[in-house]
C-alpha positions as a Python dict, from the first residue, in 0.01 Angstrom:
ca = {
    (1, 'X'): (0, 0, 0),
    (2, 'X'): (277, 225, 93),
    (3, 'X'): (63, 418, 337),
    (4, 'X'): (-14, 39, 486),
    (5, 'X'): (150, 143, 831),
    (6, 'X'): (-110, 419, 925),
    (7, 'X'): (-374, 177, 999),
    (8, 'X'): (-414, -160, 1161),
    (9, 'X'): (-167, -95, 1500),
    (10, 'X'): (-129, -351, 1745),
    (11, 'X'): (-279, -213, 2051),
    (12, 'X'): (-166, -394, 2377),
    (13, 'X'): (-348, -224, 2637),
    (14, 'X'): (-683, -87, 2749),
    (15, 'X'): (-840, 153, 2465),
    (16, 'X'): (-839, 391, 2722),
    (17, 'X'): (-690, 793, 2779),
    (18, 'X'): (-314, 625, 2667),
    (19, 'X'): (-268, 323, 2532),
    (20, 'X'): (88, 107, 2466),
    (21, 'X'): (143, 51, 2111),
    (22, 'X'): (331, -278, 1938),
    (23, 'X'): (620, -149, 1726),
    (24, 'X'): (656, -308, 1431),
    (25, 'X'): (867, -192, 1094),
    (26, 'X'): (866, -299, 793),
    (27, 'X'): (1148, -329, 515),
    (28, 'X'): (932, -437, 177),
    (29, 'X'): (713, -80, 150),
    (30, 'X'): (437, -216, 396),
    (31, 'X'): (386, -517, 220),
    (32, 'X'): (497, -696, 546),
    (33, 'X'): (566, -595, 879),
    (34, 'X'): (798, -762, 1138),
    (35, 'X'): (791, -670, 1509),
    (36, 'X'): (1057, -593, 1674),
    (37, 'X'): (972, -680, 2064),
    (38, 'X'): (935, -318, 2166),
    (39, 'X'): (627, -172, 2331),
    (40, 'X'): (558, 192, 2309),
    (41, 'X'): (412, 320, 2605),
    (42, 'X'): (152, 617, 2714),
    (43, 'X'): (65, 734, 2319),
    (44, 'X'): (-254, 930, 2385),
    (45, 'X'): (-534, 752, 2239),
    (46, 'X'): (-719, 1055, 2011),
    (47, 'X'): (-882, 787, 1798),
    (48, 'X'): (-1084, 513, 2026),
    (49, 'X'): (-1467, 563, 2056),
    (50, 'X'): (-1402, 605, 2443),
    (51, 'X'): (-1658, 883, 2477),
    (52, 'X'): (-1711, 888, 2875),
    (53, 'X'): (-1403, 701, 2936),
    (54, 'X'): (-1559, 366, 3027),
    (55, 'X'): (-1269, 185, 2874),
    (56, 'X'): (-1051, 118, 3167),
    (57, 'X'): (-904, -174, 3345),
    (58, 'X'): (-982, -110, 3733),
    (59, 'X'): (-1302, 53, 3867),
    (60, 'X'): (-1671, -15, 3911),
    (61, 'X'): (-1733, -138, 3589),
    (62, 'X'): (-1438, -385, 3616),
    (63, 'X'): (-1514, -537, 3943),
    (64, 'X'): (-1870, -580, 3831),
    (65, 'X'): (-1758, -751, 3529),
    (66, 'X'): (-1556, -972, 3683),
    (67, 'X'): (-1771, -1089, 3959),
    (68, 'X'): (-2012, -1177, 3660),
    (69, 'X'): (-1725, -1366, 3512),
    (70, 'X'): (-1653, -1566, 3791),
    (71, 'X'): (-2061, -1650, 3833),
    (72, 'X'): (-2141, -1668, 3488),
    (73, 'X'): (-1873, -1786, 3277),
    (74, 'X'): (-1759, -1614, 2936),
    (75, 'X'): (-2003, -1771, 2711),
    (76, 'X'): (-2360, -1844, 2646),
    (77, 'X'): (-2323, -2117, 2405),
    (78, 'X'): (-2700, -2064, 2234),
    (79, 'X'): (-2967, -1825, 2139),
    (80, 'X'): (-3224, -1595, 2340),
    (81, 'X'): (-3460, -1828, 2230),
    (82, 'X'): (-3287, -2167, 2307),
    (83, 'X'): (-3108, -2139, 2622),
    (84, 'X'): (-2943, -1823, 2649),
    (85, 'X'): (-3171, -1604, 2788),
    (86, 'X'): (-3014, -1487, 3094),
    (87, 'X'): (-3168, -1309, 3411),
    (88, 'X'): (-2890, -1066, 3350),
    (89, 'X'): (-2994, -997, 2990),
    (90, 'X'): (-3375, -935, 3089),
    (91, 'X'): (-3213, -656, 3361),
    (92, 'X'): (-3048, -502, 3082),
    (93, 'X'): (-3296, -432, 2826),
    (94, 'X'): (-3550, -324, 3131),
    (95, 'X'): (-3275, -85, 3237),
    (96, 'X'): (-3185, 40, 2847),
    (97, 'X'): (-3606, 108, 2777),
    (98, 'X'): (-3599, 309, 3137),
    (99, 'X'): (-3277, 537, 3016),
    (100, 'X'): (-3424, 568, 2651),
    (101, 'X'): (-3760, 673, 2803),
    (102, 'X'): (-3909, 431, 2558),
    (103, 'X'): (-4189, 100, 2639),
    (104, 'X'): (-3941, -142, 2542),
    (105, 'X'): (-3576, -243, 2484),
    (106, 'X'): (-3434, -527, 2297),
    (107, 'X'): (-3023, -569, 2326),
    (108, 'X'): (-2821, -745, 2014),
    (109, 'X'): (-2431, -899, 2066),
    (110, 'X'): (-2330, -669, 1752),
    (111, 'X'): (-2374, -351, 1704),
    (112, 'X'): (-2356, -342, 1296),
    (113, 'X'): (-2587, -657, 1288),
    (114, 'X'): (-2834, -483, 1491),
    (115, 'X'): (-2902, -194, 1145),
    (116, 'X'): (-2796, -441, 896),
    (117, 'X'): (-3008, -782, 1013),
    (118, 'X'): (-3317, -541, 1186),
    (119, 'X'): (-3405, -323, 853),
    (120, 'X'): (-3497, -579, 634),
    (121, 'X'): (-3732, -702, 948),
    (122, 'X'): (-3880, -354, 954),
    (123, 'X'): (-3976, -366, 577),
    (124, 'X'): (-3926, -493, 244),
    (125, 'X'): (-4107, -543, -99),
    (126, 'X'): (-4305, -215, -174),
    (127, 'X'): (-4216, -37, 75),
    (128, 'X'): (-3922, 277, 61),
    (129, 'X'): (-3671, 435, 220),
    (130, 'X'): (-3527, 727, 284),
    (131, 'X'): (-3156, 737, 394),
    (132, 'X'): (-2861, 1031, 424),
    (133, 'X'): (-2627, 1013, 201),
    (134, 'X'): (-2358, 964, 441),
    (135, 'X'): (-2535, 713, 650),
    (136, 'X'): (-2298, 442, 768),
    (137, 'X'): (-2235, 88, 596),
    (138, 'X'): (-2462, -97, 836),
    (139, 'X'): (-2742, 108, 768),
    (140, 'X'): (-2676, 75, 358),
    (141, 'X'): (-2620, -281, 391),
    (142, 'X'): (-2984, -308, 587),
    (143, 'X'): (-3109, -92, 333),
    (144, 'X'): (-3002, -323, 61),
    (145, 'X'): (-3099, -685, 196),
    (146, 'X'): (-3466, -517, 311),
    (147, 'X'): (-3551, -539, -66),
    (148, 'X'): (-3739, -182, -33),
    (149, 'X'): (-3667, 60, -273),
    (150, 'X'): (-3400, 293, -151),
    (151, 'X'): (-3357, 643, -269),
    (152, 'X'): (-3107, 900, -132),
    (153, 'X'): (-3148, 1296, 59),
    (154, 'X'): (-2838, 1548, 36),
    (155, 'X'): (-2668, 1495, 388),
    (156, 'X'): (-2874, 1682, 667),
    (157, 'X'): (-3087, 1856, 428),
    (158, 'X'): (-3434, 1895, 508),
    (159, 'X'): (-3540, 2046, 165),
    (160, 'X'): (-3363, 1696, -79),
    (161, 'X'): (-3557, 1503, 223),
    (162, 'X'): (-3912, 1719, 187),
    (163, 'X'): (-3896, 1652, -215),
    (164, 'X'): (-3815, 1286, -152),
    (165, 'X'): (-4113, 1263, 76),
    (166, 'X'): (-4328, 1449, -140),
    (167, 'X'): (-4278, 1275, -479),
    (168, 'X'): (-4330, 968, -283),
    (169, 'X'): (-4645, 1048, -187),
    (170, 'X'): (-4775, 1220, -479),
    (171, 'X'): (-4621, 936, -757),
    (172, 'X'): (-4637, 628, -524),
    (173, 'X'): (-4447, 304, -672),
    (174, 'X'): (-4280, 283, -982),
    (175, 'X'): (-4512, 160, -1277),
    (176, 'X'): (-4812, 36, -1044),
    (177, 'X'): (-4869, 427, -902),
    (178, 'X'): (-4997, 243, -589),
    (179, 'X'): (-4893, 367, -282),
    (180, 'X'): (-4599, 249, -37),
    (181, 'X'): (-4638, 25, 208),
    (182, 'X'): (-4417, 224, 476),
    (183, 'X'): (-4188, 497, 427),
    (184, 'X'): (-3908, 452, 704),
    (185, 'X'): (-3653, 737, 661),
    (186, 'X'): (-3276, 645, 764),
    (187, 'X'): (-3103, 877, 960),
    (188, 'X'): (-2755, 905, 1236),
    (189, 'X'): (-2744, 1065, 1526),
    (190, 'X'): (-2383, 1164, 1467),
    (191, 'X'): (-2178, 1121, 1192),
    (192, 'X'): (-1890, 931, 1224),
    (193, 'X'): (-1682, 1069, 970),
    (194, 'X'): (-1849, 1416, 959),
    (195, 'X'): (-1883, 1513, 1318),
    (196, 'X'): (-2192, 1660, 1214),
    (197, 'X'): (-2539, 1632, 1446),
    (198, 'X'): (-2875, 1520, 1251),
    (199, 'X'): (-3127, 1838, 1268),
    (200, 'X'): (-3383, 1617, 1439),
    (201, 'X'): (-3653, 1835, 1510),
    (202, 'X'): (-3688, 1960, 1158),
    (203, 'X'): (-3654, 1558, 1043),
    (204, 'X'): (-3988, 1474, 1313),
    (205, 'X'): (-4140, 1754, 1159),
    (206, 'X'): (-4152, 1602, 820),
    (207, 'X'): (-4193, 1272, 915),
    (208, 'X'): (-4543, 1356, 1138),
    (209, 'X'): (-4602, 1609, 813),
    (210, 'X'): (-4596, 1342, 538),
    (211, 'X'): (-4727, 992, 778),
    (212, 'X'): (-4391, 790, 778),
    (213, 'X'): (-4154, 630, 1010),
    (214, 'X'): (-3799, 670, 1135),
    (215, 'X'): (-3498, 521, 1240),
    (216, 'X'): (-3267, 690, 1393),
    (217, 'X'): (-2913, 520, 1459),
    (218, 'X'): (-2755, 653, 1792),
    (219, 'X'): (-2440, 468, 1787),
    (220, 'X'): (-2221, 762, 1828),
    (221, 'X'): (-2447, 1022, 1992),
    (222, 'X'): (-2626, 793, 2284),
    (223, 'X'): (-2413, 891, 2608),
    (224, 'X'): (-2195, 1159, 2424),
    (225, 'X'): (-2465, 1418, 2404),
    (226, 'X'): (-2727, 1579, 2597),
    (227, 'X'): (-2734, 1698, 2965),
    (228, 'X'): (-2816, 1368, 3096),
    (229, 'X'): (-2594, 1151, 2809),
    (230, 'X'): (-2949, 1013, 2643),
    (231, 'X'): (-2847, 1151, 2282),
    (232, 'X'): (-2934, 1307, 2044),
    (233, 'X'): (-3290, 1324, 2202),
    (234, 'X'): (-3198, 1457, 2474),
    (235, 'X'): (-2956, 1717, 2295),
    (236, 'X'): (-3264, 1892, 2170),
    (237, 'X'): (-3508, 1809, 2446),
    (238, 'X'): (-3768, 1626, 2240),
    (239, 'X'): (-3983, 1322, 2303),
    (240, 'X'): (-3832, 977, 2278),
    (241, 'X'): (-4168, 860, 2172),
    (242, 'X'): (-4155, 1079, 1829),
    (243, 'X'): (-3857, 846, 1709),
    (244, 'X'): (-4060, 502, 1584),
    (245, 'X'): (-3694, 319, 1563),
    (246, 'X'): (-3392, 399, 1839),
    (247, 'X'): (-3094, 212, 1734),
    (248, 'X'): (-2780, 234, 1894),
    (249, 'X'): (-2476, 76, 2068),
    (250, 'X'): (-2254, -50, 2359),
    (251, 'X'): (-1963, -44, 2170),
    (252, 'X'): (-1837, 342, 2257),
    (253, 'X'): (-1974, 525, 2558),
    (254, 'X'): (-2062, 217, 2716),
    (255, 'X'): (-1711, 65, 2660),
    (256, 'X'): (-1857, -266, 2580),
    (257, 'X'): (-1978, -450, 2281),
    (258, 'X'): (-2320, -511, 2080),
    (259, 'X'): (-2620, -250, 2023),
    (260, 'X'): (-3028, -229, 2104),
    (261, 'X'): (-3316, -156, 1934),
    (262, 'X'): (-3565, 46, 2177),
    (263, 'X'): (-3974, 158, 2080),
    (264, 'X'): (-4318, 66, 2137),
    (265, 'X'): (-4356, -275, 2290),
    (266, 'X'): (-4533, -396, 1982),
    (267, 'X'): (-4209, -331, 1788),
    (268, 'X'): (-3993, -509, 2009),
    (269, 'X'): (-4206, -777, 2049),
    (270, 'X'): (-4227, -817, 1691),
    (271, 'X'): (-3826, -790, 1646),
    (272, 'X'): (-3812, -1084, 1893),
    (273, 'X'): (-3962, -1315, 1630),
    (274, 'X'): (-3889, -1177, 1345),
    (275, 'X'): (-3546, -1043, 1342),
    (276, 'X'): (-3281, -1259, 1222),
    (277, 'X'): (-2971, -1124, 1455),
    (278, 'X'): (-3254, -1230, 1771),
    (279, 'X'): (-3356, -1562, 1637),
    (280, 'X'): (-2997, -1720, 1523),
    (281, 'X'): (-2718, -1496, 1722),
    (282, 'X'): (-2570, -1618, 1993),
    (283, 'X'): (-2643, -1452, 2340),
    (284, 'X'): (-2405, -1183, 2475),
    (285, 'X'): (-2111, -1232, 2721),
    (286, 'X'): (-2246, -1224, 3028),
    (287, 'X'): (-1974, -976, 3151),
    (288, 'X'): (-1983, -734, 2817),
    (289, 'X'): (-2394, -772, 2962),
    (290, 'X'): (-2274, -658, 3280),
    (291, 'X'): (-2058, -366, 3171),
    (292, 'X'): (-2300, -236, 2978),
    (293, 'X'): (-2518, -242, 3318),
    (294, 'X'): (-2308, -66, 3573),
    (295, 'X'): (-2156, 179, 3334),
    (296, 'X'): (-2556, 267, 3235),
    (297, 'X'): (-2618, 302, 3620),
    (298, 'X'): (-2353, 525, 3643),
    (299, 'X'): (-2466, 736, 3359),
    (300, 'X'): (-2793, 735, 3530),
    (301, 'X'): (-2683, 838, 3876),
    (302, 'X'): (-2818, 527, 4006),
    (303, 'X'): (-2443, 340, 4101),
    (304, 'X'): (-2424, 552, 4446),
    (305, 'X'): (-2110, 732, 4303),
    (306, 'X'): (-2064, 1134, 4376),
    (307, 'X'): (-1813, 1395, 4266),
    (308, 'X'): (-1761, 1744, 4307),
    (309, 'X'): (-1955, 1963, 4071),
    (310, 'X'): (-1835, 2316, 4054),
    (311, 'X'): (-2057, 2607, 3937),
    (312, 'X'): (-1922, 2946, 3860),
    (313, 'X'): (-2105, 3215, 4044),
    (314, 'X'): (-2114, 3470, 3729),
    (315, 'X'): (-2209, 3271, 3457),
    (316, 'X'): (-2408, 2966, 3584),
    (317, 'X'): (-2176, 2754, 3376),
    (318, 'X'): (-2133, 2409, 3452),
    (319, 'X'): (-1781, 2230, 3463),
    (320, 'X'): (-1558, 1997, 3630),
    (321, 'X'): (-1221, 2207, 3740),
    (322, 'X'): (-947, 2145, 3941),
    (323, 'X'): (-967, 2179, 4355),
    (324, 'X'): (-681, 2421, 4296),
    (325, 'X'): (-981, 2750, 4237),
    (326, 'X'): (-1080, 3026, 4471),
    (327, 'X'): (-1350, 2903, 4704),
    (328, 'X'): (-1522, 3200, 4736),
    (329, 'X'): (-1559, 3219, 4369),
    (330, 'X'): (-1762, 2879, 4290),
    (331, 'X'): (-2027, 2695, 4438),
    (332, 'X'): (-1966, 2341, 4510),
    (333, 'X'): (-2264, 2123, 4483),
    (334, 'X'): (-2217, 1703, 4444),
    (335, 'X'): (-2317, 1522, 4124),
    (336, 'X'): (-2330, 1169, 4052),
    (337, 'X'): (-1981, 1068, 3842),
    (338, 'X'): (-2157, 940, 3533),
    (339, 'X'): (-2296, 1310, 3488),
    (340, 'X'): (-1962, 1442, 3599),
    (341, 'X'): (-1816, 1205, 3297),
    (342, 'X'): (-2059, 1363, 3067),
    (343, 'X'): (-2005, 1735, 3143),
    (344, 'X'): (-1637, 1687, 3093),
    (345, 'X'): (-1641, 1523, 2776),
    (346, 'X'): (-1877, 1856, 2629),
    (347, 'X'): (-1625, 2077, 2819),
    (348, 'X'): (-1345, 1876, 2641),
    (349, 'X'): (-1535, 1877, 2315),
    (350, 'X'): (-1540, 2265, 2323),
    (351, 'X'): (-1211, 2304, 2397),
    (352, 'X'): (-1012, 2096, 2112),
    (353, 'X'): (-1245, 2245, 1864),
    (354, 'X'): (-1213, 2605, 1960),
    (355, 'X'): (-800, 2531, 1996),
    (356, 'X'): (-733, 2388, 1641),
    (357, 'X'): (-963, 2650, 1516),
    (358, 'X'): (-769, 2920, 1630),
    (359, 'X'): (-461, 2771, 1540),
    (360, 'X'): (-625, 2756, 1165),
    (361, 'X'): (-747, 2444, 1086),
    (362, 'X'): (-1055, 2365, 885),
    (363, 'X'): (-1261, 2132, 1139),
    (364, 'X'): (-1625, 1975, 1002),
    (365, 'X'): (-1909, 1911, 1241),
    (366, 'X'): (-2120, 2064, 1511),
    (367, 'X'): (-1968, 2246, 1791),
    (368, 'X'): (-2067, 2019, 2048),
    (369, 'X'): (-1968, 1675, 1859),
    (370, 'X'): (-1698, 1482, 2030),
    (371, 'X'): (-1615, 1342, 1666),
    (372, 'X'): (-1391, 1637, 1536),
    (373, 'X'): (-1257, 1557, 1201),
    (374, 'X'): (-950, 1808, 1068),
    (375, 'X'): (-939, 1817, 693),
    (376, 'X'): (-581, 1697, 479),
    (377, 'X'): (-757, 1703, 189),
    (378, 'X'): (-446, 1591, 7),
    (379, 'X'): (-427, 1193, -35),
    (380, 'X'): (-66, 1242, 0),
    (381, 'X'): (-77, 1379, 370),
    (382, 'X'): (-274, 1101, 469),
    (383, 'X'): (48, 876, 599),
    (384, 'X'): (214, 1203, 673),
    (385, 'X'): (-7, 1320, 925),
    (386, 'X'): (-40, 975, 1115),
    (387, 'X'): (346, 896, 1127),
    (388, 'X'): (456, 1249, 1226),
    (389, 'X'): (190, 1203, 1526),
    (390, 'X'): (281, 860, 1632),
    (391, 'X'): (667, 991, 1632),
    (392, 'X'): (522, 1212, 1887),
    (393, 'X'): (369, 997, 2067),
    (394, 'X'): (-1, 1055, 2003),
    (395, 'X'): (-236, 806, 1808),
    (396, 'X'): (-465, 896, 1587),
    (397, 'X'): (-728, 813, 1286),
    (398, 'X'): (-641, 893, 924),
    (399, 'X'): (-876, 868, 670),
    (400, 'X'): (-946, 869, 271),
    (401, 'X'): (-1113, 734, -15),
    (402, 'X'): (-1327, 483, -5),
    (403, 'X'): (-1430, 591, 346),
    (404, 'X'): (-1432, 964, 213),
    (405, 'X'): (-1433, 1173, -124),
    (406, 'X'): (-1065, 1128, -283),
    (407, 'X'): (-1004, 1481, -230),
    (408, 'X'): (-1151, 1518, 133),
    (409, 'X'): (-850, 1327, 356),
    (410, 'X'): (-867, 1366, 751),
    (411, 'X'): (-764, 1280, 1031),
    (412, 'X'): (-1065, 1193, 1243),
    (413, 'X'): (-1029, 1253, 1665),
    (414, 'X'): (-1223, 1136, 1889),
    (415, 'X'): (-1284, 1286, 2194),
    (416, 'X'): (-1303, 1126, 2588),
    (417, 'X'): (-1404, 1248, 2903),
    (418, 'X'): (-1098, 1081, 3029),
    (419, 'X'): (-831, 1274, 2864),
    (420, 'X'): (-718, 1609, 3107),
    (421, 'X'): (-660, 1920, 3001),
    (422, 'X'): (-289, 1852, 3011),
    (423, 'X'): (-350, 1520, 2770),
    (424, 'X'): (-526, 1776, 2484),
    (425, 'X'): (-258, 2099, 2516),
    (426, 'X'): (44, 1840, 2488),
    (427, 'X'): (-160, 1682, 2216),
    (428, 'X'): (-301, 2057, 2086),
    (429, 'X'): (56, 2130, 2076),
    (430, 'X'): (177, 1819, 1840),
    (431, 'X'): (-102, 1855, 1656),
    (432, 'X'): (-7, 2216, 1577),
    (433, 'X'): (363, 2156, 1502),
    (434, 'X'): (290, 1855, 1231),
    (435, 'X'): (71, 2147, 1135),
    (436, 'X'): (304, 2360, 1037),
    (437, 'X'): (520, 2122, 938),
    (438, 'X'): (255, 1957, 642),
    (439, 'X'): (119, 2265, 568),
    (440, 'X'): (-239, 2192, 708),
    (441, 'X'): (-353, 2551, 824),
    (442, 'X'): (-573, 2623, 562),
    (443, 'X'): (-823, 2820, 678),
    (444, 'X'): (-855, 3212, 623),
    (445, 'X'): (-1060, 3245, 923),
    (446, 'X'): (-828, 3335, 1298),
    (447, 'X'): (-997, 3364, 1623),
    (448, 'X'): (-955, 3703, 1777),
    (449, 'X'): (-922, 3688, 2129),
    (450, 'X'): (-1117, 3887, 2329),
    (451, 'X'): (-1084, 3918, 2691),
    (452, 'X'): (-1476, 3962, 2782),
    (453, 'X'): (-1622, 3655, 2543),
    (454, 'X'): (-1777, 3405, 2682),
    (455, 'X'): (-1589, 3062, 2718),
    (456, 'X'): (-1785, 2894, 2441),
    (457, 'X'): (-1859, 3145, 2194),
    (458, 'X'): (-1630, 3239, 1861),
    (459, 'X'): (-1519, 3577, 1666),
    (460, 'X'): (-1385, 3550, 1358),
    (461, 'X'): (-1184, 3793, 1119),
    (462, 'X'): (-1087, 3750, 772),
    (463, 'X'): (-745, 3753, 718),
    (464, 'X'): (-632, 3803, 326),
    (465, 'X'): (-345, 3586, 194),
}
């Protein structure tokens, strides 16, 4: 209760690079809070799920939104199936199944009701599945209400998985021996809490090996990874038609709200009738549909939009820099600004992680996840470590127990392609001083700088204590 205050903040703005901030205090130990009228301004948002910066209150997006508005209204006011199947939500799910690279798209107005109200479609009664232990409540709740027996792999570890899948095979259902129905195995694209990437290729691998199916939950990697922002698929260059299930949702890179289901047309077809969150949901806002639309477009290079795309001569590396370099020492070459969002989010990704390691840090996650969560590990630094940031101006995500083990306390930040390079050093630089100031440097490791590595790559020494 005391640590009430670090969570919960009145945000009175766009989610977007800054944000303004309701002040409130509180004079019974965060049992209540009063507010006292004052707005702070420009806190740097390092906790929104603003991945390509799609959050923002004037632009394409916006306008296009807005014009929908006006035509459309707010509201559908029924189901797909009644009379709230829109020409604007056909458009959508055509365009979502052509950026997937899948047959088929269907689009949901929630994202957590799209796992939790689609799984128990999928299966149920004799059949099993297979889910990471640190898959997120949507999924377990899905899990749970599908009926099918649920048993549980070590967190992106392909051995606990390859047992799970043998033993099912080889022992079949409890008591009857007979085989299961379906084995659907569970997995994320990126881990919210973890910042870690699913091993994919090793996970279609066993699921081709042993006949089963799979889900795999996007919500946090679809537009934030790969060269062309299609996920986690795209990360690793594989075939969208080797994932049975593609679940993921508008509610972060897309800056919107709601989620889609994307396969075969079969499956889709079959969610139409079956699926509870299709049948009895009301349709989405014809604007969020709209968002969701242009800011896709974009993404795709299809909104008309270009940028300047600079390309260093040496190294072939790709990055969006300042008009301020040599001339002779880049090559300038135009790219659309949705791929231009999604090259400066990885560039920004790579940065903050390599920063806070050097500074000594112990970070979780894969190098290239925008979801960088620093470890507190003391339940005690939890409020700490969000009130000595939001002194300074910067917002951020604390998090413990239940969300996390009791002993394993972050902060969790979230990275945007709209924050500059000045927004993550002044923040870089907070972030180091509460640093010091908590005690949160605990790792052995320091970077040693070295003049001729490459931009992306690390060297560690041990350092004793």
């Amino acid at each position: 209760m005391r640590i009430r205050d670090s969570w919960n903040r009145p945000i009175c703005s766009v989610p977007g690079a800054k944000v303004d901030m309701m002040e409130r205090v509180s004079h019974d130990y965060n049992w209540t809070f009063t507010y006292t009228g004052r707005v702070i301004k420009d806190i740097i948002n390092m906790g929104s799920y603003n991945y390509l910066g799609f959050a923002q209150k004037a632009g394409t997006c916006q306008e296009a939104a807005a014009k929908v508005l006006s035509q459309y209204g707010a509201g559908v006011c029924s189901t797909r199936q009644e009379m709230g199947n829109l020409d604007k939500h056909e458009e959508l799910e055509k365009l979502v199944a052509r950026f997937l690279g899948v047959e088929s798209a269907m689009a949901y107005g929630m994202g957590f009701a799209t796992n939790s109200m689609n799984i128990p479609a999928l299966v149920g009664k004799g059949c099993l599945i297979l889910s990471d232990e640190l898959n997120h409540a949507s999924l377990v709740l899905g899990a749970r209400l599908s009926g099918a027996t649920i048993r549980i792999f070590k967190h992106n570890n392909m051995q606990s998985l390859e047992k799970l899948l043998k033993d099912a095979i080889v022992h079949g259902q409890p008591r009857t021996r007979r085989p299961w129905k379906k084995i659907l195995i569970l997995v994320e694209g990126i881990y919210s809490m973890e910042g870690s990437i699913v091993r994919l290729p090793e996970v279609i691998a066993l699921k081709k090996k042993y006949k089963s199916y799979l889900y795999l939950d996007e919500a946090h990697s679809i537009g934030a990874l790969g060269p062309s922002g299609r996920g986690v698929v795209d990360y690793f260059g594989l075939n969208p038609e080797d994932v049975d299930i593609m679940m993921g949702t508008f509610t972060k890179s897309f800056g919107a709200a709601g989620g889609y289901i994307g396969g075969k047309k079969e499956l889709i077809d079959y969610l139409r009738t079956y699926s509870h969150s299709a049948v009895y949901a009301t349709s989405m806002s014809p604007p969020v549909v709209e968002q969701i639309i242009t800011s896709v477009k974009c993404i795709m290079g299809e909104d008309g939009t270009t940028v300047v795309h600079v390309v260093t001569k040496n190294e072939q590396k790709r990055d969006i820099f300042p008009v301020i370099l040599l001339k002779f020492q880049w090559e300038w070459t135009p790219v659309s600004e949705g791929k231009a969002r999604v090259q400066q989010l990885a560039e920004n990704t790579r940065y903050f992680r390599r920063r806070l390691k050097e500074m000594g840090f112990i970070i979780y996650g894969n190098e290239d996840s925008p979801v960088v969560p620093l470890m507190l590990y003391m339940p005690a630094k939890i409020g700490a470590f969000g009130r000595e940031m939001l002194k300074r101006n910067i917002g951020v995500v604390v998090v413990g127990f239940p969300a996390t083990p009791i002993i394993e306390s972050r902060a969790r930040f979230c990275l945007s392609a709209a924050h500059t390079k000045e927004m993550l050093d002044r923040a870089l630089k907070e972030i180091d001083e509460v640093g010091d100031l908590l005690q949160l440097k605990y790792s052995r490791h320091r970077l040693v700088p070295l003049l001729d590595r490459p931009f992306d790559e690390t060297t560690y020494e041990e350092t004793e204590d």
